[in-house]
C-alpha positions in Angstrom: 0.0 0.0 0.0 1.6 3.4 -1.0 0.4 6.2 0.6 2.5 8.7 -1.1 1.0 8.8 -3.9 -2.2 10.4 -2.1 -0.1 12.9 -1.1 -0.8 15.4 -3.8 -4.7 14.0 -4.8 -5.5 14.5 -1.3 -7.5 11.6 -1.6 -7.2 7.7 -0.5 -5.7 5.4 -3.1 -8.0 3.3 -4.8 -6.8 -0.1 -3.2 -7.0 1.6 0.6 -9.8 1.3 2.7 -9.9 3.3 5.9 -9.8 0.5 8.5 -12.6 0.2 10.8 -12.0 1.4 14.2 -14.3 0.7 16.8 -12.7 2.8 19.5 -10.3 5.7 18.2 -8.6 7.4 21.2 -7.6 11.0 20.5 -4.3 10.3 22.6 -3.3 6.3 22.4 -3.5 4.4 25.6 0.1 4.2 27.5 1.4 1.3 29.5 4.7 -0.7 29.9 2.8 -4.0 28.1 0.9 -4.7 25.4 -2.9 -3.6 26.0 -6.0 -4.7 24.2 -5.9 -1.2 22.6 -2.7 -2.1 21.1 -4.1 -5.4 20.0 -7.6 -4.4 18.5 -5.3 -1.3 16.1 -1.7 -3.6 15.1 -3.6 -2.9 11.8 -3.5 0.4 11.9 0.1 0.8 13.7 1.0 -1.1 10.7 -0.5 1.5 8.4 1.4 4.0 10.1 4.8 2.3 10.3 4.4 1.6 6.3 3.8 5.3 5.7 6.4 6.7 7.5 8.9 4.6 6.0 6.8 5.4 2.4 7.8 8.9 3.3 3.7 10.0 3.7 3.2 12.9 5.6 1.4 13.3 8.6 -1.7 15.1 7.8 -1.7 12.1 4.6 -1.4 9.1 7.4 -4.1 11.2 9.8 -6.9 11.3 6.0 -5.8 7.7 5.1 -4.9 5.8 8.1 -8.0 7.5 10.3 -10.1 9.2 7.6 -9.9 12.8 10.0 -9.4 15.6 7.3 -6.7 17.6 8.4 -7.8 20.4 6.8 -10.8 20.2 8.9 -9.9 19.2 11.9 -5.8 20.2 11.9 -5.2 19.8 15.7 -7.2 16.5 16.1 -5.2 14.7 12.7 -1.6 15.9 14.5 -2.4 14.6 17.7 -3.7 11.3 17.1 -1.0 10.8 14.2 1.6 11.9 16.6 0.4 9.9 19.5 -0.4 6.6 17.6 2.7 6.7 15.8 5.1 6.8 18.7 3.0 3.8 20.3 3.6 2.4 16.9 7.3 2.5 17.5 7.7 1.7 21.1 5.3 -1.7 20.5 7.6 -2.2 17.3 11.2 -1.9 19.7 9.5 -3.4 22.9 5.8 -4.7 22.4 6.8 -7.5 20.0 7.4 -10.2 22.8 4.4 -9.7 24.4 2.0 -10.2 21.2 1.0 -13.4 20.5 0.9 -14.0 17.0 
């Protein structure tokens, strides 16, 4: 999935579905293991982790990943980017052994 390349159509890709989520936090839940937060959105971690290394921007991962316009809604789009994405990173370094694939 590329998410670059909705960078300039502001716009999803065709093959991109905004992933259900059933209960969006605007800040991501924090703890030292792996909660059932962190279990019920590994999709969408994934999506952010994949777009960051795609080189998508922000306000591109907060219109895909979360469908929240960042034109609309500019606060809300950086703040549950920001704070998903950095639990995206610690439960990549640290979360890994406590998932149970």
């Amino acid at each position: 999935m590329s998410m670059v390349g909705a960078n300039r159509a502001h716009e999803r890709p065709a093959n991109v579905r905004t992933p259900k989520v059933l209960r969006l936090w605007m800040t991501c839940p924090w703890s030292e293991t792996v909660s059932d937060y962190d279990r019920e959105h590994l999709y969408l971690f994934s999506l952010l982790l994949d777009g960051e290394t795609e080189g998508a921007s922000r306000e591109t991962m907060a219109r895909i990943v979360f469908g929240i316009d960042p034109g609309r809604q500019p606060k809300r789009a950086a703040l549950v980017v920001r704070s998903h994405l950095r639990r995206a990173h610690w439960l990549m370094r640290n979360g890994y052994p406590w998932l149970n694939w």
